[in-house]
Structure formats: structure tokens, C-alpha cells
N, C-alpha and C positions, 0 to 999 in steps of 0.2 A: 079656203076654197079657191079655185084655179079658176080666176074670169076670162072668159072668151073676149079675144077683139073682135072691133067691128072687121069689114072688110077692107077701106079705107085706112085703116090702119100700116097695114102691110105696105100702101102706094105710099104714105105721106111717111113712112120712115125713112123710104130711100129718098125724101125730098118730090116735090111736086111737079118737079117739070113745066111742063102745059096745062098740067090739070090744074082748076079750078079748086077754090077753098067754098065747099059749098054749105048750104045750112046744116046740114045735118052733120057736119066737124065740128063747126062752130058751137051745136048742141055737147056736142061728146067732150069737147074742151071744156067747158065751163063745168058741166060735170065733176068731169075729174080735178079741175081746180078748185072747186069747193073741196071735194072731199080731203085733198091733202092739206088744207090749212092747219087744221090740226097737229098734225105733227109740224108743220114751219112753226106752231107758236112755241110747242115743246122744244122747241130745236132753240129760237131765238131766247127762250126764259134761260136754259143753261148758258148760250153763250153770253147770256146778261151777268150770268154771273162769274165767267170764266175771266169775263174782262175787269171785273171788282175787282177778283182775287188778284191778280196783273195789277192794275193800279195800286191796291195796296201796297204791293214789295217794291214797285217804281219808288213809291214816297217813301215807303221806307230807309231805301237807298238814300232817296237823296239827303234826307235828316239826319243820318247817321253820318259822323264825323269824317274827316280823312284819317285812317290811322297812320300812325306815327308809334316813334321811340318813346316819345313822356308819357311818365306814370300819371296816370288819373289823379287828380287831388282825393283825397279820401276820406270823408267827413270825421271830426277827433273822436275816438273813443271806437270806430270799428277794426274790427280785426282782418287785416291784408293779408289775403292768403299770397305765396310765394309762388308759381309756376314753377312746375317740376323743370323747365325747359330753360328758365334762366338760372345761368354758373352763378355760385355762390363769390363774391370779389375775397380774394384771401385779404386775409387781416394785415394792415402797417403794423412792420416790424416795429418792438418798444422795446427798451432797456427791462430786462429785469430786474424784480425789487425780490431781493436779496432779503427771507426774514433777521430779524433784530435778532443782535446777539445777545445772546443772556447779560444780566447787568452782576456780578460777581458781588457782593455785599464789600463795602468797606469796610476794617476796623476801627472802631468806635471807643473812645478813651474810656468812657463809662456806658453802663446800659442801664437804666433802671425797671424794677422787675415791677410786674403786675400780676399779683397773683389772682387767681379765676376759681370760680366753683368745681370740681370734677364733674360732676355733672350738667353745667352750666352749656353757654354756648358751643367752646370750645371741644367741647367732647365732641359733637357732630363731626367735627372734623379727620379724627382720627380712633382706635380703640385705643381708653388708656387705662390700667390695669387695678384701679383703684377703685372701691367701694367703701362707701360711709355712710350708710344710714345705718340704724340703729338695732341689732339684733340681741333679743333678750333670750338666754338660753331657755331650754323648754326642757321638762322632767320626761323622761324615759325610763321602761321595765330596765334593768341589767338583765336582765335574764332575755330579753329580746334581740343582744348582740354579740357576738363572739369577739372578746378580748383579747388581744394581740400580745400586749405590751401595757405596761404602767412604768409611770414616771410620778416619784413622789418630790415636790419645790417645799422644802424647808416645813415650814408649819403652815402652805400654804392649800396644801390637800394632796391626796391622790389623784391623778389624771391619767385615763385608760385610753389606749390607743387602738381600735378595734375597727371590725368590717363587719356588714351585717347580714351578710349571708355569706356560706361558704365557697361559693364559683364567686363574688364579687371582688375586684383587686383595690378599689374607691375606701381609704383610711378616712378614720373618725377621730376625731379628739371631745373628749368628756370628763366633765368632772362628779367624783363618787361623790354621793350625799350619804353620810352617816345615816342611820335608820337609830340608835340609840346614846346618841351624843356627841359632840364633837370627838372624844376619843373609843369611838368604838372600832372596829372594825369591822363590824358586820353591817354590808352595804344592801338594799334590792333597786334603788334607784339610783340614775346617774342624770346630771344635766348633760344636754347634747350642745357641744359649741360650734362646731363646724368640721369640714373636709379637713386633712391635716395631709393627702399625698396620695402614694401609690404604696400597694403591700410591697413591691420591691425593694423599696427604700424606708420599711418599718427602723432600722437602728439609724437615720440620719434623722429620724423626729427628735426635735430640741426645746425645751420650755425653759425660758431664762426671763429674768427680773428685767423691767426697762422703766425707763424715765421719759418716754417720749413725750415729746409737747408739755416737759414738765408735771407730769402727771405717772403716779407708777399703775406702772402695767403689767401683763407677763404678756411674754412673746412666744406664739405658739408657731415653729418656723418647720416646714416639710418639704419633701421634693416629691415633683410629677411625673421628672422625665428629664432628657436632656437640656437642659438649658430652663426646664421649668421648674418655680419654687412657688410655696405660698408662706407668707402671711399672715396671723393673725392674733392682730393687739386685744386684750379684754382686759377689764375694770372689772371692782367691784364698786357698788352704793350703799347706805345705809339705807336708803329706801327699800335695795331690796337683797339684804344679806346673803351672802353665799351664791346669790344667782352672777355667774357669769355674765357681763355684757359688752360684746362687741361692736365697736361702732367706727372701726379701720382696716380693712384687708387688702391685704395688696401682695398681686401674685404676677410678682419676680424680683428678682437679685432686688436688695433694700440695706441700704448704711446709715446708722444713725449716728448723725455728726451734728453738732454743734455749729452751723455752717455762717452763722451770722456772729457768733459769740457773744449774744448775749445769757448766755445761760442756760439757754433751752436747747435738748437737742430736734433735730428735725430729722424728715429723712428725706435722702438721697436713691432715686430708682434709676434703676438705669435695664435698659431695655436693648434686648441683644435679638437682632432679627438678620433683617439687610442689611442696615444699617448700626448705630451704636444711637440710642435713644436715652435723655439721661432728663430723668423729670425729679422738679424738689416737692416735696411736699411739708407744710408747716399750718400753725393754727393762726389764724388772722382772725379776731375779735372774734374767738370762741368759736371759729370756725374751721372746719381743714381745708385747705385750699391751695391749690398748687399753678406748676408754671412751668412750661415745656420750651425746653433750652434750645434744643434745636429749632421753636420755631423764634424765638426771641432773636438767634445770633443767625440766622438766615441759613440754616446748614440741613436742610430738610434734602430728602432722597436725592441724588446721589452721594451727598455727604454724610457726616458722621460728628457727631457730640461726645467724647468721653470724659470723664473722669480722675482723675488722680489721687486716690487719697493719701498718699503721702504726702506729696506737697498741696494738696487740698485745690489742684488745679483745677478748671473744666477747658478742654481744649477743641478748639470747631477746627474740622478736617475737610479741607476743601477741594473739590473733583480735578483743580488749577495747582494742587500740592498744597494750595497755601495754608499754615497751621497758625489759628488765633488762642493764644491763652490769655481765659481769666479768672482774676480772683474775687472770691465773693468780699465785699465789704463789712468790715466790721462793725456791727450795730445798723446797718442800713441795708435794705431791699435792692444792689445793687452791685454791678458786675461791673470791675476797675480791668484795666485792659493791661496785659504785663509780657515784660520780654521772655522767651525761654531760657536766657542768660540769669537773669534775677530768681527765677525760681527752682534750677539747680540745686539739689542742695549735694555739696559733699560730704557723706555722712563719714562720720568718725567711727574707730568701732572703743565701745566700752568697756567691754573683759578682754583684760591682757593674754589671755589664752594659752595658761602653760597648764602642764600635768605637773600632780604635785609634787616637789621632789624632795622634800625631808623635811623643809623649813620649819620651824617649829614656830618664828612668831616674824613679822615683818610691821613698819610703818602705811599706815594708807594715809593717801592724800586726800586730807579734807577740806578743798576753798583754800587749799594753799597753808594747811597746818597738817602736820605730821601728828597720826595720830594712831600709837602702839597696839596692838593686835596679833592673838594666840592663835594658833592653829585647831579647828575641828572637823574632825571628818564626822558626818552624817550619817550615823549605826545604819539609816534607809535607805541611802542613797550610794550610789557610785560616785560620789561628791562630796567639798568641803570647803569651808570658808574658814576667814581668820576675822575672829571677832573682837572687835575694844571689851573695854569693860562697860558702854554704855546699853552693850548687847547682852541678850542673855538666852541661852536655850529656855526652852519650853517641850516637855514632852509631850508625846498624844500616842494612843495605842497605833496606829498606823501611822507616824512619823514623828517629827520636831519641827518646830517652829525656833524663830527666833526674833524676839521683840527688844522693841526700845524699853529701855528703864526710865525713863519720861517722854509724854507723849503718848501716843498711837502708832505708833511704829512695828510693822511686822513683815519679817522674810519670810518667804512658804519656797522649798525645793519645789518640784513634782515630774511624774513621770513626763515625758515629752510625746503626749499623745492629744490631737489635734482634738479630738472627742470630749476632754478635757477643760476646751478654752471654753470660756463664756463669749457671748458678742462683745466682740471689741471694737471700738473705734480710735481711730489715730490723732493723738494731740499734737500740735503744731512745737510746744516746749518739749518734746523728746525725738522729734523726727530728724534729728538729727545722729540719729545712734540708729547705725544697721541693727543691732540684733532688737529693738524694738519691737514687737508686737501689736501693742494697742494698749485702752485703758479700759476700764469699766470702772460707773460711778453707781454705789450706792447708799443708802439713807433718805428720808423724806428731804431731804434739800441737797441732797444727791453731793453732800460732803468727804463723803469716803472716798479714797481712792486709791486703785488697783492700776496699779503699770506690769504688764506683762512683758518679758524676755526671754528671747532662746540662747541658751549657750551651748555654744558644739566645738567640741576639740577638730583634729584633724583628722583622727577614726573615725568621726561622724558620730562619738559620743554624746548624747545631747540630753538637758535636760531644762525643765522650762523654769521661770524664775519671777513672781511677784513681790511688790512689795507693797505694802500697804500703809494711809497714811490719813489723819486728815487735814481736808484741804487748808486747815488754819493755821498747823504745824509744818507747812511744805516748805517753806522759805530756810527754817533749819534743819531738818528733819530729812528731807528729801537727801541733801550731800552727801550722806554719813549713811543713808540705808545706799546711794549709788556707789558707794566706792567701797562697801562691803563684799557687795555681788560682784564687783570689777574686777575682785580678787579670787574668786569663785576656783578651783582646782578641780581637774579629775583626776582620784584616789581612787580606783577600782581596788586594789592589791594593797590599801596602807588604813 
């Protein structure tokens, strides 16, 4: 609402002149100074506070440090954030540290071996190709599996090589169980032994007699594929007749050698990948237990371990070229360090290699005694020998033989097909004769012995050449069957 002035108002705004300050201003003054208190106290309550607020950021001020360059000390254990605004100080240059060269193994005069569980620690470390627990063959219908192939071992049974369904390529190896007597022939069960290969490779399945770990075996050996083989030694027990049981498999390339000389043969694996992998395996207190050469002689990826078994060497192949060969010790656990010079061998050759050319009789050299000798050509063979008198044919419906007249003494021709040979291994006392072969030992004390040779004219005529002995007669015995074969002819046309 719009209040009216007095009249007096009007005179005393422009100042009063001469006029008088009379009561009744003095009324209207007071008046209106009461009524505006009010608001001067509202007015004075904010500026009470306007001035607090002032005061406070004065002290504030002056509390607050001078700032400066130094970093604030920072209590230990909190985290200092960086200001995005200050440069990071680049790093003092350092010398680089150069990583450590690889340390190259040195060669070691000896190494002594420590053989290991196959299953034990060491298997963690890498895959290795061996299995030895105990598998007891299990009876199967025959009628439940399609038969491939059979392979009959002496009077040791029938053994049927079979797949068990038709689209499967996965080989089997089993052995027939008679149904009406040991010589019956009519079978409806078979024991199952294991995998034996691929159906592509049905005619390279081989079952031959072994003496491994001094113990006979047979050795059921198959291929998978390139560079793949298996494996697979079996026993019998009286505890449980006729049951096949296997308790060694091992799949790839496998030579059983004598590698310690004491008797027993062992085996030698050797493992073809990246690298050349060459593992022993032998029985250590009635155990099998082996020991990987490449990790023994420091020759693990990018190097290489091979083998030799003609000179019976194992040689470590080093990424720096450098090549270590060693040779296993005789009767001991242990790896003798040897020059490539020393193990050389120059072989000699054995058969004088003529075609025969009329002679009817000649002397051979036996241990440095002349010893007379008739010519005979072999009705079987495209071959013939000159034989003393201590020799004597022997016939057989499919060939001749030729044995000692004292002793155990026997030459056998035969065709020159590799299908033919039994597993052989290489003995250190023949390795010196290129047309050499191998040997095979058989008998429970593994006293027989079989040296195998090839002899080949310059046609490429060839044919293979055993002689048979035992080992108790070998010191006389062996001369007289060597320098028979030495004499060896091809008579195709005579």
C-alpha cells in the first residue's frame, strides 16, 4: 500500500532553509525510525555473518603454507599420486646385461648311469614309449573277430592276426586255444594279447623267440605308420598255463643287445622325432627300469643322441658341431668316454668272392693250417661250397644242410630275403667282417648260436649264410665253419 506524505515532507526534502524543525517532524521522525529497525537488524544479522565468512578464508590464508617446489613428506605406506602436469625424468642410461650364454656340457671320461622307474619321477618330464605293468591275456569268442593272418612259432601255438570289425584298420595279436587237446585243431576261443599295427602293414607282423632280461620270451613286433613300431614281449607261467602275459611294451624302433656284457641281453630304444632320442632299458633287481641318454650326456633339444650298433657306440651330437662318443662298460652301469679314432673299425671282408670256376677241390685256411676241401654245388641253391672231410651234407626235403662231424656245427644256405632273418643283434667278436649280419641266441641259457651273413657276387647275386654252434665249441669250431663259408661260390650253370 502507497503511504501518503505528510506535507512538511516535500519542504524538508529540499532542506529546510529558514524554516523551523517543528513538533510535529520530530513526531513523524521517530515514527518512522522505529519502524525501520527491523529491517537494520536483518540487514546487520547477514552482514554478521558476511564478515565470519571473510574472516575465516583471511585465516585460512594465512595458515596455509608458502607454496614452493618441495614435495610434501608423505606418511610411509601411502600411495602418491603423480600430477598429470609434472614430466616424467627419463631414466639414467645403464650398460646392458647381456643374457648368460648357454653353458655347452663338457665331456666327461666316465658317466655313471642311474637307472629310474618308467613310471617314476622322471616320466613327468617327458613322453617315453614304455609300458610294464602286468597284462594277463583275457579269453575271447573267435567267432567275434575277423582273422587276417596266422603265424604258427614251432610248437609254440598258433597266433592269429585279426581286426575286429570290418571298416576297422587297428591289428590284433592272439593266441588259439585248442578246444580238444593240445593237438587238435579245432579252435572257438582265442586269448587276446594286444594291438600288433595297422592292416596296411599285416605281412611285416613278426613273432620270434627272445631271451630278454635273460628270461624267454616271444616278441610280437608290428608297424603303425612311418617311423611307428610296437612292441610286445610275453611269457608264460606255470601258475597260469598257456595264458599269455605281457608285462613290456614298447613302441618304437627297439635292439636287443647285450649292452653291459654280462650275459643278459637288454634293450636299446631309440626314438626318432626332432631329435634322435636313445633310451636303455634293462631289469635292475627284478625290476625294468631304464635311463635316458640324452638327458644323462646333456644333449636334450636341439641336440641329438644316436646310436651305433655296429661299433656299439652312443654318440651326443652337439648344436656347436661338437660330437661325444661313448662306450658302455663292461659289467658296469657306466659310460667310458672314447675317441672316433678308436672306434673305427676297418672291416675286413670274409668271402673271397669268386664265381665258381671248375676247381674241383682247394686247401682253406684254418688258424693258419691248410685244410683239404671237395667241391659241392647245393642241388637248392645257385651256390656251393668246398667241404673237408670234417663236414658232411645233410639232406631235407627243401634243402641241405651241412654239419660238423663233432660238435654242433651247422651251415644252412638260404634265400636272401630279409623276411627271412630272425632279430638279430650285433656281436662285438664279428663286427669286424662287412658281410656280417647279426647273431641270434637260442636255448634256456641262450648257448646256441646263429651268426648270420650275406654273400653277394658282383651281379648282385646273393644269398644269406648261417652258421650254427655251441657256444662251448666256439673257440674250435667257429674257424673251420668260417673259412667253409669264405669259400662260398656262385654256380648258377655248374
Amino acid at each position: 500500500m502507497k503511504e501518503t506524505k505528510p506535507d512538511w515532507y516535500g519542504i524538508a526534502k529540499g532542506g529546510l532553509d529558514d524554516a523551523s524543525f517543528n513538533e510535529q517532524m520530530k513526531q513523524e521522525v521517530t515514527r518512522r525510525t522505529q519502524e525501520s529497525q527491523p529491517i537494520q537488524r536483518k540487514f546487520k544479522k547477514w552482514a554478521g555473518w558476511a564478515t565470519a565468512i571473510v574472516l575465516c578464508v583471511v585465516l585460512l590464508f594465512l595458515v596455509m603454507p608458502t607454496p614452493s617446489n618441495d614435495q610434501p613428506v608423505i606418511p610411509a605406506g601411502t600411495l602418491t599420486p603423480i600430477p598429470n602436469d609434472i614430466p616424467t625424468p627419463l631414466p639414467t642410461p645403464t650398460e646392458t646385461i647381456q643374457p648368460p650364454e648357454t653353458t655347452m656340457p663338457i665331456a666327461e671320461e666316465q658317466i655313471k648311469l642311474s637307472y629310474e622307474d618308467p613310471e617314476g619321477s622322471l616320466a613327468t618330464l617327458g613322453v617315453y614309449p614304455a609300458e610294464v605293468n602286468r597284462i594277463e591275456a583275457t579269453q575271447i569268442d573267435k567267432s567275434s573277430i575277423i582273422v587276417k593272418r596266422v603265424v604258427e612259432v614251432d610248437e609254440l601255438g598258433k597266433y592269429v592276426i585279426y581286426i575286429k570289425k570290418e571298416d576297422e584298420t587297428q591289428l590284433y595279436a592272439g593266441l588259439e586255444i585248442p578246444t580238444d587237446g593240445p593237438n587238435s585243431g579245432s579252435t572257438n576261443k582265442i586269448y587276446e594279447i594286444g594291438t600288433a599295427g595297422e592292416l596296411t602293414y599285416l605281412n611285416e607282423i613278426a613273432i620270434t623267440k627272445s631271451y630278454l632280461f635273460g628270461e624267454f620270451h616271444l616278441r610280437i613286433y608290428g608297424v603303425c605308420g612311418a617311423n611307428c613300431v610296437t612292441n610286445n614281449w610275453i611269457h608264460f607261467e606255470e601258475a597260469l598255463p598257456g595264458v599269455p602275459i605281457s608285462d613290456f611294451r614298447l613302441e618304437t624302433h627297439a635292439q636287443e643287445v647285450d649292452i653291459d656284457e654280462d650275459g643278459t641281453p637288454e634293450v636299446i630304444a631309440t626314438v626318432a622325432s626332432t631329435i634322435g632320442r636313445v633310451l636303455i632299458y634293462k631289469k635292475v633287481d627284478s625290476e625294468i627300469k631304464f635311463v635316458d641318454l640324452n638327458i644323462v650326456l646333456k644333449a636334450e633339444l636341439p641336440n641329438t643322441v644316436l646310436y651305433d650298433n655296429n661299433s656299439r657306440i652312443f654318440k651326443a651330437i652337439y648344436e656347436d658341431n661338437r660330437i661325444f662318443s661313448y662306450q658302455y662298460k663292461k659289467g658296469e652301469d657306466t659310460l667310458i668316454l672314447v675317441n672316433d679314432s678308436q672306434v673305427e673299425i676297418d672291416q675286413d671282408q670274409l668271402f673271397i668272392g669268386m664265381d665258381y670256376d671248375g676247381t674241383s677241390s682247394i686247401k682253406l685256411q684254418v688258424e693258419g693250417t691248410l685244410v683239404p676241401a671237395e667241391w659241392f654245388k647245393d642241388p637248392f641253391r645257385d651256390f656251393g661250397l668246398y667241404l673237408p672231410d670234417s663236414i658232411k651234407t645233410v639232406k631235407f626235403e627243401d634243402g641241405y644242410e651241412y654239419e660238423s662231424k663233432k660238435g654242433s656245427g651247422i651251415i644252412q644256405l638260404m634265400e636272401a630275403d630279409e623276411s627271412s632273418l630272425p632279430y638279430l643283434r650285433k656281436e662285438k667278436d664279428l663286427i669286424s667282417y662287412s658281410e656280417y649280419l647279426g647273431t641270434e641266441f637260442w636255448g634256456d641259457n641262450q648257448n646256441i648260436r646263429y651268426d648270420y651273413f650275406q654273400y653277394e657276387t658282383e651281379q648282385n647275386n646273393r644269398t644269406y649264410i648261417s652258421i650254427r654252434y655251441n657256444t662251448a665249441d666256439m673257440e674250435h669250431l667257429r674257424p673251420l665253419l668260417l673259412a667253409v663259408i669264405a669259400n662260398v661260390r656262385y654256380a648258377k650253370d655248374n
